[in-house]
C-alpha positions as CSV (number, residue, x, y, z in Angstrom):
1,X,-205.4,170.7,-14.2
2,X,-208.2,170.0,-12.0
3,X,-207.0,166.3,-11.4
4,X,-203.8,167.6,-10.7
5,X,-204.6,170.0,-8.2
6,X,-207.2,167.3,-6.6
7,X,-204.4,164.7,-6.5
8,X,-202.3,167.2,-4.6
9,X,-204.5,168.3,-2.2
10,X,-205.4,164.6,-1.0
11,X,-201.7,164.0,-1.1
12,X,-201.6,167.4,1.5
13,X,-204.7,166.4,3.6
14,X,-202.7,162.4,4.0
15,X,-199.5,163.7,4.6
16,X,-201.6,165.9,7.7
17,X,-203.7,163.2,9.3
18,X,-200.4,160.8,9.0
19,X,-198.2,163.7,10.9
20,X,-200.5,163.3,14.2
21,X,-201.6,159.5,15.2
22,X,-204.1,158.5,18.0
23,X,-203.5,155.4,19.7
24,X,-205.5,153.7,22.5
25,X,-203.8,152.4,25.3
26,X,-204.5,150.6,28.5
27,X,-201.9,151.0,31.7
28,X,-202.6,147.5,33.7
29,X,-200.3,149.4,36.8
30,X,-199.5,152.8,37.6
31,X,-195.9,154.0,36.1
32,X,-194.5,157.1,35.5
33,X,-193.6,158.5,32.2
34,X,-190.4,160.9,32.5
35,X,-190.9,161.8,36.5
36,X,-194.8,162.0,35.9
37,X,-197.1,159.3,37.7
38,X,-199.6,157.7,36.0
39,X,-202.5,155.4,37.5
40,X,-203.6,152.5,35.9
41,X,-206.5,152.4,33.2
42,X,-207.5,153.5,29.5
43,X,-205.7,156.0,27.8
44,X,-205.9,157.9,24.0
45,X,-202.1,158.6,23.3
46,X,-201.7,161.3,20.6
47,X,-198.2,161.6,18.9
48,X,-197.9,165.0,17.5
49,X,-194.5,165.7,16.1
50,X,-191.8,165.3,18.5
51,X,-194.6,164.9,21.7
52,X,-196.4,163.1,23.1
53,X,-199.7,163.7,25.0
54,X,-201.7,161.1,27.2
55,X,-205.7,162.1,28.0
56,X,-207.7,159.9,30.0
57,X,-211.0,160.8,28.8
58,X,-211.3,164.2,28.1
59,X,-208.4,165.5,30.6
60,X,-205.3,166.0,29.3
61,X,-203.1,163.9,31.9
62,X,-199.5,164.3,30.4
63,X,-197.2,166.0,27.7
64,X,-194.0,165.1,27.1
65,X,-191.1,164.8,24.8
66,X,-191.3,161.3,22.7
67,X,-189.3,159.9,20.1
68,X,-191.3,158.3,17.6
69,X,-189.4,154.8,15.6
70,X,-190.5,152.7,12.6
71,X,-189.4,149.4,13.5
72,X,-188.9,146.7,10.7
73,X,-192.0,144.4,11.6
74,X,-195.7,145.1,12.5
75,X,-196.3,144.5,15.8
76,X,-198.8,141.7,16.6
77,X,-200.1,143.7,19.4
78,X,-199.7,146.9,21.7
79,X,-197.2,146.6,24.7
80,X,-195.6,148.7,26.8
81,X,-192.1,148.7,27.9
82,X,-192.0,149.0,31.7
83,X,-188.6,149.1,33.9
84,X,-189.3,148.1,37.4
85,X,-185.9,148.8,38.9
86,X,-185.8,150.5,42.6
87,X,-189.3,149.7,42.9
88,X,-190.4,152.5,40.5
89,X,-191.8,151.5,37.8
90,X,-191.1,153.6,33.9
91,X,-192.6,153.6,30.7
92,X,-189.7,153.8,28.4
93,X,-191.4,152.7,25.1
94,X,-194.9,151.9,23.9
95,X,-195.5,150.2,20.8
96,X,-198.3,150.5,19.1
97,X,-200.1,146.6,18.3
98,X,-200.8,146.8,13.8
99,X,-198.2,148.7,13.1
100,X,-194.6,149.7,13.0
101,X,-194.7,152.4,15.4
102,X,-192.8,152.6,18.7
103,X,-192.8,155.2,21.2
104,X,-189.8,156.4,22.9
105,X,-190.1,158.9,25.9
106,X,-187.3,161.4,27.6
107,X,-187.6,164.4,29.3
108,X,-190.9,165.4,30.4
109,X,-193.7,168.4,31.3
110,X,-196.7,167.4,33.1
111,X,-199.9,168.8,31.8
112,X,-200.9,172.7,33.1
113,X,-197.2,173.3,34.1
């Protein structure tokens, strides 16, 4: 029974760290991420659910809504998907470089709003 109940309970504690993923990112140009700029530089992007939130450092920069997809194949590394049309560049996707996770973003709220 004990076995059982340990089994379970690190079954429980994987299924929780797997529901919210940390990612490190680096912006090599400013973009903006549904209507919210961004400047270049380092970034920890945490996925939590059906969100997204980018911190540089310690402040929490941007929260948004995000879409997260398991594509087919690992990806070799992480890239962002940037669309430069009218002179404005957007992230639309990010995906993450060692695995099969891709980031899609709509609709945002910028951080303390």
């Amino acid at each position: 029974m004990k076995k059982l109940l340990v089994v379970f309970a690190t079954l429980a504690l994987a299924l929780a760290s797997a529901a919210d993923k940390t990612y490190h990112i680096t912006l090599n140009q400013s973009a903006s991420v549904n209507g919210t700029q961004l400047k270049a530089g380092d970034y920890n992007l945490q996925v939590q659910g059906d969100k997204a939130i980018l911190k540089m450092g310690k402040k929490t920069v941007l929260e948004t809504a995000a879409k997260v997809e398991t594509a087919q194949r690992k990806f070799a590394s992480t890239s962002i998907a940037i669309d430069s049309s009218n002179n404005q560049p957007k992230i639309s996707e990010i995906r993450i470089g060692g695995t099969t996770t891709r980031i899609l973003f709509s609709g945002a709220t910028a951080a303390g709003q």
